[in-house]
TORTI-186144 format. One record per residue: x, y, z of N, C-alpha, C in turn; residue number from 0; residue in three letters. Coordinates in pm, 1 decimal, decimal comma, always signed. Layout:
<seses>
X_Y_Z_X_Y_Z_X_Y_Z_NUM_ALA;
...
</seses>
This chain:
<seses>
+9158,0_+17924,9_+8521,8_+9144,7_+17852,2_+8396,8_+9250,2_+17897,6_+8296,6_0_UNK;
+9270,3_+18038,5_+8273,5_+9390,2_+18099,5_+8176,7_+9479,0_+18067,7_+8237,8_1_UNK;
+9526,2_+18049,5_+8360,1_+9675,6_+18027,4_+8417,4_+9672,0_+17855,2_+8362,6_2_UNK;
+9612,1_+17772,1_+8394,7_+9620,8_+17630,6_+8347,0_+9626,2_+17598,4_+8248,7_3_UNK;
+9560,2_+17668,8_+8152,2_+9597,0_+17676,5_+7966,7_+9693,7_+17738,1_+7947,1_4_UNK;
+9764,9_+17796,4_+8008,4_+9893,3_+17862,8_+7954,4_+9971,4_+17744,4_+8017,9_5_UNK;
+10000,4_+17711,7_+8149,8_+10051,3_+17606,1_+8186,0_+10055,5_+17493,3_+8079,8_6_UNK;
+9988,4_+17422,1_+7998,5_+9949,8_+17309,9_+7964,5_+10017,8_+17368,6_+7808,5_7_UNK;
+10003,5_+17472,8_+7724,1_+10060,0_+17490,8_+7660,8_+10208,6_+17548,0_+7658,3_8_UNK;
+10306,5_+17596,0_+7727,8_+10388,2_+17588,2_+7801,6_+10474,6_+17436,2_+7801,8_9_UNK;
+10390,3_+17337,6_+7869,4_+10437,8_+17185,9_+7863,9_+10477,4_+17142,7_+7720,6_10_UNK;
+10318,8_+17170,3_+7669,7_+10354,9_+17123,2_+7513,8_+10510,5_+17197,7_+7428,5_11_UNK;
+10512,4_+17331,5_+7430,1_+10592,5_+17380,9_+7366,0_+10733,7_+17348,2_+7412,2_12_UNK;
+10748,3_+17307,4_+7548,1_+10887,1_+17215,4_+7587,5_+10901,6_+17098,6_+7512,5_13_UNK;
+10777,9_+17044,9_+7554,3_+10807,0_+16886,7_+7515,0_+10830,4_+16918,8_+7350,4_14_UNK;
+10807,4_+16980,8_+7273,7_+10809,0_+17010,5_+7123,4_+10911,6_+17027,0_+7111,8_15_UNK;
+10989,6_+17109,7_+7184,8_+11110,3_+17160,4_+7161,1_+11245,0_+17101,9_+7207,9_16_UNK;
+11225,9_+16972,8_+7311,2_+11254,0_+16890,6_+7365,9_+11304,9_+16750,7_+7238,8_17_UNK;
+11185,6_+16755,3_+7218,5_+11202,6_+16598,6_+7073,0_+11255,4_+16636,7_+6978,9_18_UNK;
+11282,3_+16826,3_+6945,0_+11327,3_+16843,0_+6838,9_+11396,4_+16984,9_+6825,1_19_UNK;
+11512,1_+17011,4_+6776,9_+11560,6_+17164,9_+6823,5_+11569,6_+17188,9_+6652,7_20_UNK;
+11577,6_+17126,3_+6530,9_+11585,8_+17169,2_+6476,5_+11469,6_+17205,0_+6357,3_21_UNK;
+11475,4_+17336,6_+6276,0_+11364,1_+17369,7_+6209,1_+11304,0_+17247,6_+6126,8_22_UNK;
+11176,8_+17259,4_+6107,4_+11050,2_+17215,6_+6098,2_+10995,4_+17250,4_+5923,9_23_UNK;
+10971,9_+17164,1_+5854,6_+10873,2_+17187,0_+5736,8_+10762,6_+17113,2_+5736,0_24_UNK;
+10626,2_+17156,2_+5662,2_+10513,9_+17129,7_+5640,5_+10474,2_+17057,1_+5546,8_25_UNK;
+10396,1_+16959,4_+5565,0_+10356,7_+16859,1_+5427,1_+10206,1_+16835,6_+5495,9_26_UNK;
+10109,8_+16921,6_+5396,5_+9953,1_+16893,8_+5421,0_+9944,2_+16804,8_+5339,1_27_UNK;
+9858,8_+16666,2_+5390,2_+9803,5_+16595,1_+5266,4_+9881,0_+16493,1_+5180,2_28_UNK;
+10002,8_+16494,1_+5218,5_+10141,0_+16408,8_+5137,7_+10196,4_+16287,4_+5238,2_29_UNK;
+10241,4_+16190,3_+5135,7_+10307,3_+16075,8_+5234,0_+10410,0_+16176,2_+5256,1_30_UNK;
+10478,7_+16087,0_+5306,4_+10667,1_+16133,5_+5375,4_+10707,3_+16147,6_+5258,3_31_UNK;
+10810,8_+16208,6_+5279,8_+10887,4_+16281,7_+5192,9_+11042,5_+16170,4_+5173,3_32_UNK;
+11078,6_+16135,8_+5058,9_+11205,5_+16072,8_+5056,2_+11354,4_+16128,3_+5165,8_33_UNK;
+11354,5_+15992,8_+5219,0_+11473,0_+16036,2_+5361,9_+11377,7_+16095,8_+5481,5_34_UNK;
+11277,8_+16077,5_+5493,2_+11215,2_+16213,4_+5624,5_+11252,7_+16139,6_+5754,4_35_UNK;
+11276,8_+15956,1_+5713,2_+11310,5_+15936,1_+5875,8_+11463,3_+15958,5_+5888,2_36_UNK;
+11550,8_+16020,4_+5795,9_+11691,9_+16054,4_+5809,2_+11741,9_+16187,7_+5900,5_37_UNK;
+11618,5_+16274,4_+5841,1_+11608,4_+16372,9_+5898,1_+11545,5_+16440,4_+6024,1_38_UNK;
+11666,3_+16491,0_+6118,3_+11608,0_+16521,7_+6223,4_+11468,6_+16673,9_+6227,3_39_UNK;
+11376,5_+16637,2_+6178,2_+11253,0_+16741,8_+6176,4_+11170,7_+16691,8_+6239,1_40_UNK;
+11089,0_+16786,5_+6309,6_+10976,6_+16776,1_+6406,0_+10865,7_+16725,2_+6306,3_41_UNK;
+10787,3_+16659,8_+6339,4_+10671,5_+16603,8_+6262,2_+10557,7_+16584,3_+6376,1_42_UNK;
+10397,8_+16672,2_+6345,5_+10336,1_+16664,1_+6392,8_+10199,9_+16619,6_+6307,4_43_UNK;
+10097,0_+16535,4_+6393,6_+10013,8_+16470,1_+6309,9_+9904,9_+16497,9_+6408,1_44_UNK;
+9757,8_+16535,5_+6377,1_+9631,4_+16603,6_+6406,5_+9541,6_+16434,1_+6353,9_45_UNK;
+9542,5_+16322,2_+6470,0_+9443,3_+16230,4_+6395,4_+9291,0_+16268,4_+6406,7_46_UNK;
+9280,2_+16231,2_+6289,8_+9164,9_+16235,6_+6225,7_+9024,1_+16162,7_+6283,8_47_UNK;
+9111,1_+16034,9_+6338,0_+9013,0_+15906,8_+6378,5_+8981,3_+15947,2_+6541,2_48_UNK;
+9077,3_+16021,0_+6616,5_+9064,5_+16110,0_+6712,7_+8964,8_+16220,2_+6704,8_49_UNK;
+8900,0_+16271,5_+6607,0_+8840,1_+16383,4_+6610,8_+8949,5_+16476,0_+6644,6_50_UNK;
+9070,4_+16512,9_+6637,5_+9188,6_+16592,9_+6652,4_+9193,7_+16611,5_+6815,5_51_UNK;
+9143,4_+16488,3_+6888,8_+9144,2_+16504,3_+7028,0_+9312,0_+16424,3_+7052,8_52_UNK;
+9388,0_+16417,7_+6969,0_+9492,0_+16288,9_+6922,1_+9635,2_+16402,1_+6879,4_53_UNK;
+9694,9_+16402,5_+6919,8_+9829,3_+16445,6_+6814,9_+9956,0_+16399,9_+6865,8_54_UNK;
+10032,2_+16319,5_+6756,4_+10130,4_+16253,7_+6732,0_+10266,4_+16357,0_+6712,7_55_UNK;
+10392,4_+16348,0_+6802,0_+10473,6_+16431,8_+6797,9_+10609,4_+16360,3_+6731,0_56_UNK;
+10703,4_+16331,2_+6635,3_+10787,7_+16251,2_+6579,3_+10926,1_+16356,7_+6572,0_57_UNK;
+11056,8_+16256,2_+6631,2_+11142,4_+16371,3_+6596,6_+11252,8_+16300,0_+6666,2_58_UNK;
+11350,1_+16282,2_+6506,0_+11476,0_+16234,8_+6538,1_+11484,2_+16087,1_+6657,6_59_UNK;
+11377,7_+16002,5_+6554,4_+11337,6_+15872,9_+6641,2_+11281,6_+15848,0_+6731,7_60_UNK;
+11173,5_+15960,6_+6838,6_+11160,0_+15965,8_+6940,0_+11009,8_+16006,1_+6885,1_61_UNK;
+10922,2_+15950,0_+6990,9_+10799,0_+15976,6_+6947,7_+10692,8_+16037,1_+7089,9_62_UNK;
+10602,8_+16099,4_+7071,4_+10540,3_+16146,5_+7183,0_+10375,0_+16177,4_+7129,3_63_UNK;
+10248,8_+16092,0_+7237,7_+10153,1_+16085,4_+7174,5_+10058,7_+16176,4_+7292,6_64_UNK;
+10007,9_+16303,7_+7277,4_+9977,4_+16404,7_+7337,0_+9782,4_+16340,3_+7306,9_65_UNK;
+9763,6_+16339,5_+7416,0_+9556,8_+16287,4_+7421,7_+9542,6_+16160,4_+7374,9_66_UNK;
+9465,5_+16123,3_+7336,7_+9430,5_+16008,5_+7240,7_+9255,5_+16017,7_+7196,5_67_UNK;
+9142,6_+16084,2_+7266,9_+9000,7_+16093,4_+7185,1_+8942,8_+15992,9_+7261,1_68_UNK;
+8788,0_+15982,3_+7220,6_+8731,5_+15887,8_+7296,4_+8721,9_+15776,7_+7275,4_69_UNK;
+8663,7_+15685,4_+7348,0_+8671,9_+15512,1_+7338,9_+8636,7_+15473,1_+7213,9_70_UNK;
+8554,6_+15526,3_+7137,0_+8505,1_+15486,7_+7035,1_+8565,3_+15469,1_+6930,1_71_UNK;
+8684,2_+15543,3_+6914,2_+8829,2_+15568,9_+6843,5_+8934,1_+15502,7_+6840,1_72_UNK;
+8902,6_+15433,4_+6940,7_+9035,2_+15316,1_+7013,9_+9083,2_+15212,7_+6887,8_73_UNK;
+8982,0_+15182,2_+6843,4_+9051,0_+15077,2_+6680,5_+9128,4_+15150,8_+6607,9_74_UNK;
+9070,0_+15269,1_+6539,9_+9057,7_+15352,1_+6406,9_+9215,6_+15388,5_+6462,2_75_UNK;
+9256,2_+15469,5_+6594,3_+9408,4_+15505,1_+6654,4_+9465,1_+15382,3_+6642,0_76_UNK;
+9431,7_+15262,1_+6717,7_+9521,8_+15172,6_+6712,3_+9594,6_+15177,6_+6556,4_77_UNK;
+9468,9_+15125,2_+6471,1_+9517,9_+15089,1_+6283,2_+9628,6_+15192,4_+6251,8_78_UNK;
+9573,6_+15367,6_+6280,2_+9643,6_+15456,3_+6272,0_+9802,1_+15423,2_+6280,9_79_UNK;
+9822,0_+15380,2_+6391,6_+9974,2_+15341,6_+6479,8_+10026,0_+15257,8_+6428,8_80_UNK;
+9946,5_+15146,3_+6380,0_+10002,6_+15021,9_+6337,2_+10057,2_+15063,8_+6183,4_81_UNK;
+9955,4_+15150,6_+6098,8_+10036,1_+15184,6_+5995,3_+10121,7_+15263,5_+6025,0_82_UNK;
+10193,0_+15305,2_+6067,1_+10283,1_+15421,3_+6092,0_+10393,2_+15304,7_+6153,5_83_UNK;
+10385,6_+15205,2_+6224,1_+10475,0_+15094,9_+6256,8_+10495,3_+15163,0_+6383,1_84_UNK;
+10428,5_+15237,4_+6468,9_+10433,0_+15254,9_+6589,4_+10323,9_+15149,8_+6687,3_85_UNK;
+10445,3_+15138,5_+6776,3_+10387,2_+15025,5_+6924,5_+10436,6_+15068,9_+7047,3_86_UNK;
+10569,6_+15188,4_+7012,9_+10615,9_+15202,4_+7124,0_+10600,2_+15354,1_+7100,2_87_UNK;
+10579,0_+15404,7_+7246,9_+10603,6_+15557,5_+7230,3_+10729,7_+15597,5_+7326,4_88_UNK;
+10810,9_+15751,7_+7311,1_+10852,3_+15784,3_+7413,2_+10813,9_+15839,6_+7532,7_89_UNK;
+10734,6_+15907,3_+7477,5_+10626,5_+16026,0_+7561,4_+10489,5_+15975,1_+7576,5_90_UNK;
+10384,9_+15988,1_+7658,4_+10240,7_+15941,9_+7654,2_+10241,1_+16100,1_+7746,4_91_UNK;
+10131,4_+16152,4_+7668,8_+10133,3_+16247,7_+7780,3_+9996,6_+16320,7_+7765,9_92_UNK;
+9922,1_+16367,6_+7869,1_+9744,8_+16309,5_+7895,4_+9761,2_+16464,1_+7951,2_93_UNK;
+9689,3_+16536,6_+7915,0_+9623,6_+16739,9_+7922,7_+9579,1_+16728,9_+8022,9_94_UNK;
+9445,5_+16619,8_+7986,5_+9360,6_+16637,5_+8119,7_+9243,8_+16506,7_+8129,8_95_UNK;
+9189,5_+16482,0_+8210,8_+9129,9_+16332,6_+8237,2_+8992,6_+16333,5_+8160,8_96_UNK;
+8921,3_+16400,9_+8116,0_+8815,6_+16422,8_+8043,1_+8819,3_+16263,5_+7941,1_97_UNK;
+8701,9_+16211,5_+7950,7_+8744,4_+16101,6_+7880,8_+8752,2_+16159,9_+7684,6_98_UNK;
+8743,1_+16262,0_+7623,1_+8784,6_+16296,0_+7470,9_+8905,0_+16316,4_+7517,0_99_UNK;
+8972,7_+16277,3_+7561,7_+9165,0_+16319,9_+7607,9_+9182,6_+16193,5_+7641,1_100_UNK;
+9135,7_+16073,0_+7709,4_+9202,9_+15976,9_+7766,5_+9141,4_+15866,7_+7700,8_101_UNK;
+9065,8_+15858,5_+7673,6_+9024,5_+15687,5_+7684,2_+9071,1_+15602,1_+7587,9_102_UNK;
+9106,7_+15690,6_+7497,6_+9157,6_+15584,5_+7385,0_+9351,2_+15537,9_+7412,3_103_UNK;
+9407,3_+15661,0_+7510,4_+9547,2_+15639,4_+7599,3_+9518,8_+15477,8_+7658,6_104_UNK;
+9388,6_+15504,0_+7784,5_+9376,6_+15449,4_+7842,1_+9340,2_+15317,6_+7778,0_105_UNK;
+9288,9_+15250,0_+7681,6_+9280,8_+15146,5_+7598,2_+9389,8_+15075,1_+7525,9_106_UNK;
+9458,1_+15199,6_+7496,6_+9589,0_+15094,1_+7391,1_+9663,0_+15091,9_+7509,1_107_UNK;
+9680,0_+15144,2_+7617,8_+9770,1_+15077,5_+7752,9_+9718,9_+14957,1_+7789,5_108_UNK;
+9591,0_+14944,7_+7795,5_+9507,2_+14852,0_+7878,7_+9531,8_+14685,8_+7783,0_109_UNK;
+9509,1_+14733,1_+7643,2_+9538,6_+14638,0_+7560,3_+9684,5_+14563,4_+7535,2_110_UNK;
+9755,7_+14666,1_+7543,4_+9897,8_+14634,3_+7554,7_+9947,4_+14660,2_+7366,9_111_UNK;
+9874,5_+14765,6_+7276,6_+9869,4_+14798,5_+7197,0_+9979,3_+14890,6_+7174,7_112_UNK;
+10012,6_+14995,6_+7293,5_+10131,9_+15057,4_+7279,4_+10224,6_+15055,0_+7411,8_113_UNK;
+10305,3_+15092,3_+7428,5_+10399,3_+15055,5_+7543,9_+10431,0_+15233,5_+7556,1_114_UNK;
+10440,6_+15311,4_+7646,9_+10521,4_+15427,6_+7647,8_+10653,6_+15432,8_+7711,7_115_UNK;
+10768,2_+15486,3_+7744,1_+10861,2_+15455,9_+7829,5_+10816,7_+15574,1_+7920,8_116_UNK;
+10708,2_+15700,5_+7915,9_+10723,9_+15779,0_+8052,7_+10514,7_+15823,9_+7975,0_117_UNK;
+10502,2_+15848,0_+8083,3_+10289,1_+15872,4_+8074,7_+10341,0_+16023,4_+8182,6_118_UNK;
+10269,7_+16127,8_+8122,2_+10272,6_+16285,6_+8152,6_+10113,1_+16249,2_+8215,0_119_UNK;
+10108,2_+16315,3_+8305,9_+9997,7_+16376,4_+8336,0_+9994,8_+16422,0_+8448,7_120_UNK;
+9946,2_+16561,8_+8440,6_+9941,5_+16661,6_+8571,1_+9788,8_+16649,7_+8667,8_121_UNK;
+9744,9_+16541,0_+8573,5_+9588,3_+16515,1_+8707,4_+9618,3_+16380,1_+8714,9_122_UNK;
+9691,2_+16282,2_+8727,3_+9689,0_+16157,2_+8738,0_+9627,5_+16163,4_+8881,9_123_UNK;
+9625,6_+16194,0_+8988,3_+9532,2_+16231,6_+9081,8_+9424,7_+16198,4_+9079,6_124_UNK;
+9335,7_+16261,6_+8964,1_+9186,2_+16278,7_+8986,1_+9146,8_+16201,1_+8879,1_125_UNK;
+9212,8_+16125,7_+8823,3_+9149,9_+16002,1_+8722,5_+9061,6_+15913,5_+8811,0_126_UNK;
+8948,0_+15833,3_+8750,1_+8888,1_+15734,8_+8858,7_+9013,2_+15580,5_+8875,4_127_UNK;
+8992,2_+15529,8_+9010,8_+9090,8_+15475,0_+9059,1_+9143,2_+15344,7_+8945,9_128_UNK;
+9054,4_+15300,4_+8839,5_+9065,7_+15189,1_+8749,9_+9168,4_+15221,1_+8664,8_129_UNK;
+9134,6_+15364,7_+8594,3_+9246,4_+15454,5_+8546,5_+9356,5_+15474,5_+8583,4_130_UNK;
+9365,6_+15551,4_+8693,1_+9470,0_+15601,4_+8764,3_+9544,2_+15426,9_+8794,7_131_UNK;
+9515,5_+15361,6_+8881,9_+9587,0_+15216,7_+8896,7_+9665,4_+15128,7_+8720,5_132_UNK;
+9576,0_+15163,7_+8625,8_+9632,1_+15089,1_+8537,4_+9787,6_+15182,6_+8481,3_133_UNK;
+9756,7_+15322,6_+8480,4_+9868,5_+15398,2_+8404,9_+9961,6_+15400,9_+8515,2_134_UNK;
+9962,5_+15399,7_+8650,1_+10092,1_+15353,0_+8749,1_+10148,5_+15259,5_+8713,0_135_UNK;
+10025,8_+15138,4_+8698,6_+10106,5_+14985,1_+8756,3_+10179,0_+15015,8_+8620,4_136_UNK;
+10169,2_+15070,4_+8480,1_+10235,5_+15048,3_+8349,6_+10364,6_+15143,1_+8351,9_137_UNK;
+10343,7_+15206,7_+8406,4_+10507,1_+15327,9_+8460,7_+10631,5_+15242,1_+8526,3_138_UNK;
</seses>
């Protein structure tokens, strides 16, 4: 179990460091900051409507959406996205199949709500086959 949580955090801290090499500032609680889409800074977002089962990775135009929370959430994320003027992601990338990690992924794919250009997941395996078949056929 500790070797797989280090694994999985490990991923994250690539992929973080991947979308973005350069330093990072903090804004709790504030819109964007004048110019923030000029600037190449990492921007990370903890949704809310997710129960923080959700976090949004932004950086230097490239976007990466790590879980998504459960089904029940699937609107409240969508609205989320839509204000933010996101439809497309770069990254989709899924921890683990537990549906508080997937289902709301698995919905805005299903809906055609967001598009990713690459879906992460190290259990795509052991998703049930409805799952697993929809996030292939969308790859």
């Amino acid at each position: 179990m500790c070797k797989c949580l280090f694994r999985l955090l490990s991923l994250l801290l690539l992929a973080a460091m991947f979308l973005c090499s350069a330093a990072a500032q903090v804004y709790i609680g504030a819109e964007k900051p004048e110019g923030w889409d000029d600037r190449a800074l990492l921007r990370v977002t903890f949704f809310p409507e997710a129960q923080n089962d959700a976090i949004l990775l932004e950086c230097g135009g490239q976007t990466m959406l790590v879980d998504g929370g459960e089904i029940l959430w699937t609107n409240a994320m969508a609205e989320a996205l839509a204000r933010r003027g996101i439809d497309h992601l770069d990254y989709m990338f899924n921890s683990h199949p537990h549906d508080d990690h997937i289902e709301v992924q698995y919905y805005l794919l299903k809906r055609g709500l967001v598009t990713p250009d690459v879906f992460i997941s190290p259990f795509l395996p052991t998703m049930n086959v409805e799952k697993q078949q929809l996030m292939v056929a969308l790859l």
